[in-house]
C-alpha positions as CSV (number, residue, x, y, z in Angstrom):
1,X,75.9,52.6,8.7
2,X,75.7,49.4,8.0
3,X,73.5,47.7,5.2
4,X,70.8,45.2,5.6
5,X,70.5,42.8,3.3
6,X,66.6,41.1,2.9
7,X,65.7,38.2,0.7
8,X,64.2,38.9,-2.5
9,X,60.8,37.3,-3.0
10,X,61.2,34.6,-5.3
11,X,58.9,31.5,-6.1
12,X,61.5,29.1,-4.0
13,X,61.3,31.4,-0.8
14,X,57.5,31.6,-0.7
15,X,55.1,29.0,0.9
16,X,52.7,27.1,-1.3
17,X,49.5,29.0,-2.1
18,X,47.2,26.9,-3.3
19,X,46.7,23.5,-5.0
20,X,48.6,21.6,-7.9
21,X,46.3,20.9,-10.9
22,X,47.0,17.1,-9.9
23,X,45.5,17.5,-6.4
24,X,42.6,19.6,-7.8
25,X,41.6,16.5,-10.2
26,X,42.2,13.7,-7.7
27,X,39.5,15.2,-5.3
28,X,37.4,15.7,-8.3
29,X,37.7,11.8,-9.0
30,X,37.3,11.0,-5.4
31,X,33.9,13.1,-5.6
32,X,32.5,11.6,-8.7
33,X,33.1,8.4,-7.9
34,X,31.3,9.4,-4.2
35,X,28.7,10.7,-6.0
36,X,27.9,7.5,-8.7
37,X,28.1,5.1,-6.1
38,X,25.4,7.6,-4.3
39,X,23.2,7.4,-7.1
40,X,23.2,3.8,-7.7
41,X,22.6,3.0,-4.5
42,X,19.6,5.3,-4.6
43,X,18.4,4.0,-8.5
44,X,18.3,0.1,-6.3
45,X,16.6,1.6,-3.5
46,X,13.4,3.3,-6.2
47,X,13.8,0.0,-8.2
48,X,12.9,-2.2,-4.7
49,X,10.0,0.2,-3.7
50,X,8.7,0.0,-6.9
51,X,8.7,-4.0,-6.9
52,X,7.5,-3.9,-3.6
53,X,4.8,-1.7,-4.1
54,X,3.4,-4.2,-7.2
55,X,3.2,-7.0,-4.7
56,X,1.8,-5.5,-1.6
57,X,-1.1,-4.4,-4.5
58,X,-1.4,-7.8,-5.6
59,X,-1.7,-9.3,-2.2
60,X,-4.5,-6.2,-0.8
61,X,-6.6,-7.0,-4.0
62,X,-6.5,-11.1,-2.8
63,X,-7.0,-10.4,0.5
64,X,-10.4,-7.8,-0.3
65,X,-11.8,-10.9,-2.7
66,X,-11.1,-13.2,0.2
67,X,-13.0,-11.4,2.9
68,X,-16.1,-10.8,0.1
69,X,-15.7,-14.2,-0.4
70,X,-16.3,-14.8,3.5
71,X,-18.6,-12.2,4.0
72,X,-21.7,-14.2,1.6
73,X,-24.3,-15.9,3.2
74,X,-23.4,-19.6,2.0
75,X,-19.5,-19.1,1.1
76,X,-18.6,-21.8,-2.1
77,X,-16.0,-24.4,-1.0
78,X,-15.3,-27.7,-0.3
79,X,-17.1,-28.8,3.3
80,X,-14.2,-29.8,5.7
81,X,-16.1,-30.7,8.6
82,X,-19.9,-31.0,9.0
83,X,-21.6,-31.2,12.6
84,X,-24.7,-31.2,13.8
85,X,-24.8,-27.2,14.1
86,X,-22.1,-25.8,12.2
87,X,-20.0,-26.7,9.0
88,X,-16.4,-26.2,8.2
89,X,-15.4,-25.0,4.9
90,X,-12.3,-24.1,3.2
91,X,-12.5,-21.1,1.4
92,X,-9.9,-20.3,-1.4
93,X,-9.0,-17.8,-4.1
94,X,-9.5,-18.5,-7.4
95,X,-6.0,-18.4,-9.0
96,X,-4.5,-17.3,-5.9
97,X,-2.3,-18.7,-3.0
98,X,-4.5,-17.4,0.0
99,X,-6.9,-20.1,1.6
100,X,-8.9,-20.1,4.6
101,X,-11.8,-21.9,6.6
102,X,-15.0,-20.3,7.8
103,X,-17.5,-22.2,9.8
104,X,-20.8,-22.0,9.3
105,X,-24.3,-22.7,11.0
106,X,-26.1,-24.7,9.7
């Protein structure tokens, strides 16, 4: 009878199990760096709404004192246009932007 002779199992002969402790921290920087440039992103997004949100208030409360403005009987404002039945006036904000004309019978 002949012998057999079989490799012993040694570190060199085996494949690679698992991962380096350098591969392990490189996907953890990759993941990080992933995850703050998530964030950020999202921290700009809140800090837009946010700024947005103030001005689309400012502008509703102008535009609801514009349309009580329009809505009295004899609106205040200088008279653009006066005919023989109706009167144009401009109609403005005070210490806003928005301006408008109404006309007016006379």
């Amino acid at each position: 009878m002949g012998m057999v002779r079989t490799k012993p199992h040694g570190l060199g002969n085996c494949a690679q199990l698992g991962f380096t402790l350098l591969e392990v921290l490189v996907a953890v920087l990759i993941l990080s760096l992933a995850y703050v440039a998530v964030l950020q992103n999202f921290s700009q997004s809140s800090a837009n709404i946010f700024r947005l949100g103030k001005g689309m208030t400012a502008d509703l409360r102008d535009g609801m004192a514009l349309e009580r403005q329009l809505r009295q009987e004899n609106p205040s404002g200088e008279d653009l246009v006066v005919g023989q039945r109706f009167v144009l006036r401009k109609i403005a904000i005070d210490g806003g932007q928005l301006e408008t004309v109404k006309v007016v019978k006379r």
